[in-house]
C-alpha positions as CSV (number, residue, x, y, z in Angstrom):
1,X,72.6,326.7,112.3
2,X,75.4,326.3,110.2
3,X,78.2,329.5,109.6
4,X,78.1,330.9,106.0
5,X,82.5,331.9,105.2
6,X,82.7,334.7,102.8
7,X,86.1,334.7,101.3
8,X,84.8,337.5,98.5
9,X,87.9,339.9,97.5
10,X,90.9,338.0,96.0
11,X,89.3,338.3,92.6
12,X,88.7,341.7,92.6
13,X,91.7,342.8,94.4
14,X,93.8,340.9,91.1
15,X,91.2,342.2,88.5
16,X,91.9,345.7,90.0
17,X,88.1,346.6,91.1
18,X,88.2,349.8,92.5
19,X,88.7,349.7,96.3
20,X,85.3,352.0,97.2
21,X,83.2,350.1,94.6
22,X,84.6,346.7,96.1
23,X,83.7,347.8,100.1
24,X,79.8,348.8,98.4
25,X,79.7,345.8,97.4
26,X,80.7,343.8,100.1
27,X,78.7,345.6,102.4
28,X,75.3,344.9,100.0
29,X,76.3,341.1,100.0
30,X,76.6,341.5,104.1
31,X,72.9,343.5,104.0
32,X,71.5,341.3,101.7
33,X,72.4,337.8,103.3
34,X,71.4,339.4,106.8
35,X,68.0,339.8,104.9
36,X,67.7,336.3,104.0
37,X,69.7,334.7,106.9
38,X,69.0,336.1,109.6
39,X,70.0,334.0,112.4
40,X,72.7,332.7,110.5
41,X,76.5,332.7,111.8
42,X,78.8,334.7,109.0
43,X,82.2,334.6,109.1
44,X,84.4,336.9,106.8
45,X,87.7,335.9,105.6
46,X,90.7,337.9,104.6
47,X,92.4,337.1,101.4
48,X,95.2,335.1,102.7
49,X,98.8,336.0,102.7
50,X,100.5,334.7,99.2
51,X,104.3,334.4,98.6
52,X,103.6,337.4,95.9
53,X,103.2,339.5,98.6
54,X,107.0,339.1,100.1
55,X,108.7,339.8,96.9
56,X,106.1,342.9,95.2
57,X,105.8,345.7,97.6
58,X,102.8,346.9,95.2
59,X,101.1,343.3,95.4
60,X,101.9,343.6,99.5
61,X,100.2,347.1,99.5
62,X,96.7,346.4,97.4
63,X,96.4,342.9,99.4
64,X,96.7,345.2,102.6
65,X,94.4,347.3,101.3
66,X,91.6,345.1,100.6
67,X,92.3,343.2,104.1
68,X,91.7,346.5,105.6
69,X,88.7,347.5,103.4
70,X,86.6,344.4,104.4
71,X,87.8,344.8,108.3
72,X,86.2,348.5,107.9
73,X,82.7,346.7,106.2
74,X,82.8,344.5,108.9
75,X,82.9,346.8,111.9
76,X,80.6,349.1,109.8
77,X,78.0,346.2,110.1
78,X,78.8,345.5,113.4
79,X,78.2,349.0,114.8
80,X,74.9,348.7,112.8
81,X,73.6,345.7,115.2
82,X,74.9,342.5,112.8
83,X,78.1,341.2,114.6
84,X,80.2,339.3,112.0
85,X,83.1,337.6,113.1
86,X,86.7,338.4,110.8
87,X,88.2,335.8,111.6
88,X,86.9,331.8,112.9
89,X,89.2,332.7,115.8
90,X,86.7,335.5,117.1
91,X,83.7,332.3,117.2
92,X,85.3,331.4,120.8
């Protein structure tokens, strides 16, 4: 079975979604897939590090926040019995 990559954040980390209405809704879209895909390998992906980051401390801080917002969701859905990898590294 092919992985499903979720790369869902970037956008509403720079539209400025509120960070406990964003992790809701990641963790629906986790529940929900799980529902439909059961078998299915799902691999979540941190927004990337971006040059903005080095020179904005503010733009550093929200990117680190979200990062660690859909690390929490993820071990959240883990502890509940769905192991998702974070990162493709973990697949090995």
């Amino acid at each position: 079975m092919m992985p499903v990559i979720v790369t869902i954040g970037i956008n509403d980390m720079l539209n400025n979604a509120e960070l406990i209405k964003f992790e809701e809704r990641y963790l629906s879209f986790l529940r929900a897939y799980r529902l439909e895909q059961m078998l299915s390998p799902v691999i979540c992906v941190l927004p990337l590090p971006t040059s903005d980051e080095s020179f904005v401390p503010a733009i550093n801080m929200r990117y680190e926040q979200y990062r660690s917002a859909i690390q929490m969701v993820v071990q959240q859905f883990q502890k509940a019995g769905s192991p998702i990898p974070v990162n493709p590294s973990q697949l090995k």
